[in-house]
MDAnalysis code that builds the backbone (N, CA, C; Angstrom):
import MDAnalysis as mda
import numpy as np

u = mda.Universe.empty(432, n_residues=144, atom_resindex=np.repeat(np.arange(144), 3), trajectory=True)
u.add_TopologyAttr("name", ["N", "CA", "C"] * 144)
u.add_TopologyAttr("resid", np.arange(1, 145))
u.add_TopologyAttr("resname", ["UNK", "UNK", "UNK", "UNK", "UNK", "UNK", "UNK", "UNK", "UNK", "UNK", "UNK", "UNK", "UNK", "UNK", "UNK", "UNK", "UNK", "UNK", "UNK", "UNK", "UNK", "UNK", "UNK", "UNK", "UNK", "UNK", "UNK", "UNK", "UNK", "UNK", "UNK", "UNK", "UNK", "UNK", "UNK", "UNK", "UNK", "UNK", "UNK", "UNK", "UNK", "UNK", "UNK", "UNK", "UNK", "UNK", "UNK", "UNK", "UNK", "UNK", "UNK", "UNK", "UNK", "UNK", "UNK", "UNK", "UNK", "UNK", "UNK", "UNK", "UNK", "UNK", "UNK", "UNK", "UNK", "UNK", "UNK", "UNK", "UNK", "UNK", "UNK", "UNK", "UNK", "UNK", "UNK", "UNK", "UNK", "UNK", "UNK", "UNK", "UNK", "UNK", "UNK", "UNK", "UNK", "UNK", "UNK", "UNK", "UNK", "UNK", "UNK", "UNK", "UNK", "UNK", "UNK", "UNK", "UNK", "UNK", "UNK", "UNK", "UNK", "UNK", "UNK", "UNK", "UNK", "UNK", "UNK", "UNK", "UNK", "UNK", "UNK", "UNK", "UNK", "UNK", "UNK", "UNK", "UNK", "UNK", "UNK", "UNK", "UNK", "UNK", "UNK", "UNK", "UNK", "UNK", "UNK", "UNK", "UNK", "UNK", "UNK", "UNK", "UNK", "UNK", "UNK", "UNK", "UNK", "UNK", "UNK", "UNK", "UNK", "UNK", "UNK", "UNK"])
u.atoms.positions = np.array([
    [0.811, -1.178, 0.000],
    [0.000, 0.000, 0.000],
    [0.855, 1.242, 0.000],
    [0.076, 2.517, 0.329],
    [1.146, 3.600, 0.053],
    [1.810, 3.655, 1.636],
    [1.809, 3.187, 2.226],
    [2.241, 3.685, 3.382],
    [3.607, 2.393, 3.811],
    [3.736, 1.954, 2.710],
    [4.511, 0.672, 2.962],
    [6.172, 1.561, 2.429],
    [6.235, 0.833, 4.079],
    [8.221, 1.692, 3.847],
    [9.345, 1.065, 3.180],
    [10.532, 1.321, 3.071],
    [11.203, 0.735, 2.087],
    [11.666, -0.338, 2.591],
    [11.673, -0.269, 3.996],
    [12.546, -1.319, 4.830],
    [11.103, -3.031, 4.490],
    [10.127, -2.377, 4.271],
    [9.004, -3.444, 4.522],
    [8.735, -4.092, 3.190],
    [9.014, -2.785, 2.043],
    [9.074, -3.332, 0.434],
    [9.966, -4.353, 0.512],
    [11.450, -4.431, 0.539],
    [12.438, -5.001, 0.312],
    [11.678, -6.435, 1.393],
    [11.320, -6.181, 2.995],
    [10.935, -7.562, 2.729],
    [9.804, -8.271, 2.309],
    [8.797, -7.500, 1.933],
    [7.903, -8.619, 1.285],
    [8.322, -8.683, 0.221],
    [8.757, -8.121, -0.823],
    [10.216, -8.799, -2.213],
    [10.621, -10.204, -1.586],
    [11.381, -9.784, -0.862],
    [12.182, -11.085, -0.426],
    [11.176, -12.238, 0.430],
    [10.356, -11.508, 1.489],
    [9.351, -13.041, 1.089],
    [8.980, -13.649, 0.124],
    [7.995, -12.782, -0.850],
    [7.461, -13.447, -2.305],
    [8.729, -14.324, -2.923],
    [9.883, -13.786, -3.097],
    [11.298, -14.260, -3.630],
    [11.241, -15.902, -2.895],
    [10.901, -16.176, -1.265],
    [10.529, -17.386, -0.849],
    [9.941, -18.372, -1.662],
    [8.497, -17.659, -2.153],
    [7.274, -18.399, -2.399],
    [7.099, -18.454, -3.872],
    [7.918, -17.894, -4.480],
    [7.035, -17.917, -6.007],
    [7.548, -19.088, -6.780],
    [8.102, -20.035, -6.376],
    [8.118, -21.286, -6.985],
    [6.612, -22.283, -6.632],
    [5.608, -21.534, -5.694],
    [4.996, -22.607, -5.657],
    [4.228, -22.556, -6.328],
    [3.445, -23.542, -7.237],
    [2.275, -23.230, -8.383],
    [1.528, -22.764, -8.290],
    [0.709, -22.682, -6.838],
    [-0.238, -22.162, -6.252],
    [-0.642, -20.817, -6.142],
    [0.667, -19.933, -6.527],
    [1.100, -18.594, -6.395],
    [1.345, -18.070, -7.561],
    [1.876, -18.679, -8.884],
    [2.342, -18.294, -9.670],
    [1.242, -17.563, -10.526],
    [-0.170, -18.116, -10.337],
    [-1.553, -17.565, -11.161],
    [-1.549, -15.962, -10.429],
    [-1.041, -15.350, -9.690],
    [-1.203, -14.225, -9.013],
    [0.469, -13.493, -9.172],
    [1.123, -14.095, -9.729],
    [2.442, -14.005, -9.380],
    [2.890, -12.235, -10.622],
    [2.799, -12.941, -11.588],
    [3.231, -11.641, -12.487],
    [2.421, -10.336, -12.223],
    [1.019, -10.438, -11.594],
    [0.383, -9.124, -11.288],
    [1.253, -8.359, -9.981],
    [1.078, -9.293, -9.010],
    [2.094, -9.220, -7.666],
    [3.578, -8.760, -8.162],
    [4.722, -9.116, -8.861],
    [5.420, -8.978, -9.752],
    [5.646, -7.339, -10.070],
    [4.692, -7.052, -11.009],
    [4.709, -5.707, -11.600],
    [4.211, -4.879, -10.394],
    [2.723, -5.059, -9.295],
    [2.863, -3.907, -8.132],
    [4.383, -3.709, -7.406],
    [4.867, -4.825, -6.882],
    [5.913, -4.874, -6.548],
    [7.288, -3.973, -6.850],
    [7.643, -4.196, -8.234],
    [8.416, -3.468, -9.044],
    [8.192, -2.216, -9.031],
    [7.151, -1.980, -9.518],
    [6.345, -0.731, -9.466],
    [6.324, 0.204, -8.189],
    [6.423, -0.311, -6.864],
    [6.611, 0.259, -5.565],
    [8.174, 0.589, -5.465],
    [8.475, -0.458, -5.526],
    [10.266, -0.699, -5.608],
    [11.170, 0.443, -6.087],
    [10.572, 1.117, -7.509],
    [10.689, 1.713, -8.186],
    [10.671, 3.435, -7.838],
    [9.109, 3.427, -7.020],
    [8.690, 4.504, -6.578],
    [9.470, 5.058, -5.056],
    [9.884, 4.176, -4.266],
    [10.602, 4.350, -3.252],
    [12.054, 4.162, -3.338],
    [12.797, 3.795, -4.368],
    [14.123, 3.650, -4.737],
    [14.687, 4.852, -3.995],
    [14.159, 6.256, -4.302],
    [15.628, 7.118, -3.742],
    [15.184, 7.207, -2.483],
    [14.504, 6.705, -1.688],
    [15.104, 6.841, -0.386],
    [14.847, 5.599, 0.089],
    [15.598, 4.712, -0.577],
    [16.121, 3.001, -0.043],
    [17.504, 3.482, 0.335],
    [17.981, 2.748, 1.754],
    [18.986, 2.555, 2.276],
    [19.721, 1.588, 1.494],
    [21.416, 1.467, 1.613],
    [22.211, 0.878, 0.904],
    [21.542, -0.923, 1.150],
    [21.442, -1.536, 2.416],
    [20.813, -2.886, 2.307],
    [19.378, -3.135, 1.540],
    [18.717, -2.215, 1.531],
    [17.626, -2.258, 1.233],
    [17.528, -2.398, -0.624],
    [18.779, -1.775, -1.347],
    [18.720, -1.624, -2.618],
    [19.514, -2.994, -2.943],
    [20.162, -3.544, -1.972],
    [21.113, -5.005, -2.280],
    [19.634, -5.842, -2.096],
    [18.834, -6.161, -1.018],
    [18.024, -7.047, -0.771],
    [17.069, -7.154, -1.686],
    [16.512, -5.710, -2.124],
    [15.119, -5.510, -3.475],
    [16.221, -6.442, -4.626],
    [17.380, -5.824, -5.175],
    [17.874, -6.434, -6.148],
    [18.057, -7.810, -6.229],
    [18.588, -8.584, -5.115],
    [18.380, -10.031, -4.902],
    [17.092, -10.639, -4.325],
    [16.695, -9.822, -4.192],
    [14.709, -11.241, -4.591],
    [14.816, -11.001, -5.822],
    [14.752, -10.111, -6.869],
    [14.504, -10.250, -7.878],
    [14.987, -11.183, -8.372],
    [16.734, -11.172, -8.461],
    [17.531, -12.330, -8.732],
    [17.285, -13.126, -8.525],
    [16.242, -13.997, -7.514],
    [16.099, -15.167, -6.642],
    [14.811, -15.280, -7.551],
    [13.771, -14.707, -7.673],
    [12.818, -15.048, -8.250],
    [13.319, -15.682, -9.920],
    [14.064, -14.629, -10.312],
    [14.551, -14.917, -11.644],
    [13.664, -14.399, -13.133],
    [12.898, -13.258, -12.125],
    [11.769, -12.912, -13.737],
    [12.419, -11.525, -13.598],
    [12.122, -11.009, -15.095],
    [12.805, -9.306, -14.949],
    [11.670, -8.647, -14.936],
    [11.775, -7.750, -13.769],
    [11.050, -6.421, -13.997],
    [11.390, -5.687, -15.400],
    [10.268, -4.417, -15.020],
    [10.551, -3.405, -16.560],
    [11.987, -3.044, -16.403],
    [12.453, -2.406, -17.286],
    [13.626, -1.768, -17.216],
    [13.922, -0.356, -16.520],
    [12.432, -0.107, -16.286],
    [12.391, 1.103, -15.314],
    [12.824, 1.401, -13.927],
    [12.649, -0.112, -13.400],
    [13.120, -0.553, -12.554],
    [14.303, -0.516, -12.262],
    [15.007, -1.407, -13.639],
    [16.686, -1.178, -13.631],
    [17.434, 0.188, -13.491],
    [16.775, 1.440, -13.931],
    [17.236, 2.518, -14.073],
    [17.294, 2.928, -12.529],
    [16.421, 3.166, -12.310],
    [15.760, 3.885, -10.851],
    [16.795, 2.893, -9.508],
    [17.046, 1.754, -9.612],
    [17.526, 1.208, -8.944],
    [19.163, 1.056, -9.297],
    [19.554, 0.916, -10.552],
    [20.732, 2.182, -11.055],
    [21.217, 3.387, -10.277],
    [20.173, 4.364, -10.383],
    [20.636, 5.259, -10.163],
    [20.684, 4.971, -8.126],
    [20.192, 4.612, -7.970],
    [20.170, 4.659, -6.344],
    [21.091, 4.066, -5.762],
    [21.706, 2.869, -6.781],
    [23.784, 1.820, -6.458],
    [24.067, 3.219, -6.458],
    [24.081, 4.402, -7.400],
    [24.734, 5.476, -7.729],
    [25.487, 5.940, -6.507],
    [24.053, 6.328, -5.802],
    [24.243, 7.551, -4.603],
    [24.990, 6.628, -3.201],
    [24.324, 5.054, -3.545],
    [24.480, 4.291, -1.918],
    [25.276, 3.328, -1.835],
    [25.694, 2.969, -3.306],
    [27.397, 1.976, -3.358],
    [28.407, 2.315, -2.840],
    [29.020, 3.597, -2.032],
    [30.270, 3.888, -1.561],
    [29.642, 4.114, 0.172],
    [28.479, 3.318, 0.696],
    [28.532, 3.597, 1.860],
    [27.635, 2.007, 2.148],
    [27.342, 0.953, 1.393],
    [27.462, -0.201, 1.519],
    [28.569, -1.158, 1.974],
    [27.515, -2.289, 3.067],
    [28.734, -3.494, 3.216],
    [28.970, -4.276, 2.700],
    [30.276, -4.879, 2.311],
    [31.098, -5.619, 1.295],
    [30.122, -6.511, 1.029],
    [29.335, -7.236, 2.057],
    [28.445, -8.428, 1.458],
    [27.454, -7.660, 0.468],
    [26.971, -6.415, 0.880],
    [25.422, -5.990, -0.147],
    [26.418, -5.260, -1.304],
    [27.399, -5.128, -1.209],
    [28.017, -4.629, -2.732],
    [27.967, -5.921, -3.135],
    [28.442, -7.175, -3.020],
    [28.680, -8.109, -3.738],
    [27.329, -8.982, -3.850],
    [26.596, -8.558, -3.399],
    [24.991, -9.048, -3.351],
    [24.427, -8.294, -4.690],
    [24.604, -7.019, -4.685],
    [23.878, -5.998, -5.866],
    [24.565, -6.179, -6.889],
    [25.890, -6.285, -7.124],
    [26.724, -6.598, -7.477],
    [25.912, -7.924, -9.033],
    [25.646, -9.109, -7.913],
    [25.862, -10.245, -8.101],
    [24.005, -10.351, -8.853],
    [23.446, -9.110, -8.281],
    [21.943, -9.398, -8.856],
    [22.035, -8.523, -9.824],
    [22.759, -7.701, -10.616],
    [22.726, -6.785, -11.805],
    [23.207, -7.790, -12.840],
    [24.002, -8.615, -12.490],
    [24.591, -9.965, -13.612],
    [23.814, -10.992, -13.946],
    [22.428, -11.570, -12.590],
    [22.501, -12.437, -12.870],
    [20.491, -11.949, -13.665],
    [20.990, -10.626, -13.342],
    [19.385, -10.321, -13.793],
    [19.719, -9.870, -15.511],
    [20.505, -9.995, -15.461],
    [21.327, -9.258, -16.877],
    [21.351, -8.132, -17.237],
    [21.323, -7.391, -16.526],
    [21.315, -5.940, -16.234],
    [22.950, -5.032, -15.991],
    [23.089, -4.277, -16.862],
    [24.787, -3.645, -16.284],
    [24.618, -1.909, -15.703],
    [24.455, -2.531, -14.364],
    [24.732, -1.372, -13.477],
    [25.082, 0.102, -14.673],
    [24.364, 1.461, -13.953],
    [25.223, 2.645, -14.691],
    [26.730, 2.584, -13.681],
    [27.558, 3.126, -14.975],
    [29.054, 3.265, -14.875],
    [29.568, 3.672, -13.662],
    [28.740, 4.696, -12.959],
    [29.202, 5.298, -12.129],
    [28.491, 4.599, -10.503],
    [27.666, 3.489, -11.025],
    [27.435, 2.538, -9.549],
    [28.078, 1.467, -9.681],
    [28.591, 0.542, -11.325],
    [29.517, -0.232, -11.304],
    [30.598, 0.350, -10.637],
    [31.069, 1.433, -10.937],
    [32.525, 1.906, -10.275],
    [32.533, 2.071, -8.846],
    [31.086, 2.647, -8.201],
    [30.634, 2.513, -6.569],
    [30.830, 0.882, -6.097],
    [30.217, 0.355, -6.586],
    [30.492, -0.921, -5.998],
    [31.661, -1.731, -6.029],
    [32.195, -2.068, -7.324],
    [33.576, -2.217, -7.061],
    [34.318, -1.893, -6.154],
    [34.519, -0.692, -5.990],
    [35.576, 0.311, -5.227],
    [35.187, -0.056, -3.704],
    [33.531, -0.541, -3.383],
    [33.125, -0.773, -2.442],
    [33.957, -2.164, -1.898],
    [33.989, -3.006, -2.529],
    [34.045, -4.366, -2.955],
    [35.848, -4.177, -2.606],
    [36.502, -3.171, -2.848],
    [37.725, -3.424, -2.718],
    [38.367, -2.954, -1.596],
    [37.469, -1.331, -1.378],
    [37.939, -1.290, 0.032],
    [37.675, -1.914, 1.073],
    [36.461, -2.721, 1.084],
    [36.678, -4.026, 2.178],
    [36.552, -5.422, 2.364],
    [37.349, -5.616, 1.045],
    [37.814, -6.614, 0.867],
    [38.077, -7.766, 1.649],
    [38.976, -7.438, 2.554],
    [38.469, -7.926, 4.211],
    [37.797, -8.734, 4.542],
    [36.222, -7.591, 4.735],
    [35.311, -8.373, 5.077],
    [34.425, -9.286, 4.370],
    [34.550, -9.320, 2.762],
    [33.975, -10.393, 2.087],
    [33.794, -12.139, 1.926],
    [32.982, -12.518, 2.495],
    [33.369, -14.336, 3.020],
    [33.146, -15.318, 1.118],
    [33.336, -16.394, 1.582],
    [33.521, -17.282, 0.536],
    [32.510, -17.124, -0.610],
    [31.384, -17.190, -0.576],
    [30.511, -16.545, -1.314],
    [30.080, -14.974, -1.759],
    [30.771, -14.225, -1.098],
    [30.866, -12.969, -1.576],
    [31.489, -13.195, -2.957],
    [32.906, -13.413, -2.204],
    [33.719, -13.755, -3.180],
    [33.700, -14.133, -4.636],
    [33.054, -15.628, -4.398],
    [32.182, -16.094, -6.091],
    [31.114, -14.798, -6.340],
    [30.613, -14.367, -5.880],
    [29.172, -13.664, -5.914],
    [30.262, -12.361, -6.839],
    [30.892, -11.677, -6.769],
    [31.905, -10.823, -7.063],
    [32.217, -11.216, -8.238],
    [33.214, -12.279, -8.011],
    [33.480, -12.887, -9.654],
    [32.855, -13.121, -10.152],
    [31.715, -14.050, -10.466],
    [30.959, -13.979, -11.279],
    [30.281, -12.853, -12.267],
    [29.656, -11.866, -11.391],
    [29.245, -10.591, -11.836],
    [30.311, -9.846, -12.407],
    [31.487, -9.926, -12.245],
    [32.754, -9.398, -12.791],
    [32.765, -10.012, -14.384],
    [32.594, -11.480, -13.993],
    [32.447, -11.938, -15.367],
    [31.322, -11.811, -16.572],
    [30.667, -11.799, -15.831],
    [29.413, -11.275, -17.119],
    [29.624, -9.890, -17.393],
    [29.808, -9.115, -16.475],
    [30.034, -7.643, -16.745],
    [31.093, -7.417, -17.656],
    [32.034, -8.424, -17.905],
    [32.949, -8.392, -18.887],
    [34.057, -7.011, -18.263],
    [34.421, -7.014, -16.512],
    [34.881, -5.991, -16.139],
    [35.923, -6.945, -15.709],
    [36.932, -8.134, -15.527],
    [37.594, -8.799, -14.982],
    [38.032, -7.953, -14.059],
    [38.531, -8.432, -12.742],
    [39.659, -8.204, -11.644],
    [40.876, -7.840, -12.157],
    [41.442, -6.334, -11.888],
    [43.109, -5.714, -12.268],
    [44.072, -6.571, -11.348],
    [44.838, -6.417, -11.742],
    [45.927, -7.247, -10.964],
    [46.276, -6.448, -9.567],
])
């Protein structure tokens, strides 16, 4: 509804992201789908940095693409909130712009990366793949 905050979008995303394999759901699923997106969309600039990693991976998890409007708006919002993300939700957003087939704008690929490197650190075993991979489709390989 309109009063639904960003922290609450991102998780019913990521619930539905639970459930939409079950058949039972799927007859309701693409309408649910597009409101969804459609909210996602509308509250993007003032999603917090987890909140724009978590919306982006239900999507990924579900595996259907929103409009591309979506991609933009949520683009632009890696923009502003990729250099103050943690290493796991850079390599989470990261990892859902690749696998949604989507290439980040230039200047949130370069946020996240840079994110991705200054804390490097803290990235665990699956970050890690989650990183490379998206590196690889992005056709951006790792500098030496």
């Amino acid at each position: 509804g309109k009063d639904m905050s960003e922290e609450n979008g991102a998780n019913v995303l990521g619930a539905y992201a639970n459930v939409w394999k079950l058949s039972q759901l799927q007859h309701v699923g693409a309408s649910l789908l597009k409101a969804l997106s459609a909210r996602a969309s509308k509250i993007a600039s003032d999603m917090s940095a987890a909140e724009v990693a978590s919306t982006l991976g239900a999507f990924a998890v579900i595996g259907v693409q929103p409009e591309d409007w979506f991609f933009t708006k949520m683009g632009q919002r890696a923009e502003v909130v990729g250099g103050s993300m943690s290493a796991h939700d850079a390599a989470r957003t990261l990892d859902a712009f690749a696998k949604l087939g989507h290439r980040p704008p230039k200047v949130a690929l370069s946020a996240l990366t840079q994110q991705c490197l200054r804390k490097v650190a803290e990235l665990g075993p699956h970050d890690i793949a989650s990183v490379l991979g998206a590196l690889a489709w992005l056709g951006k390989p790792p500098s030496a």
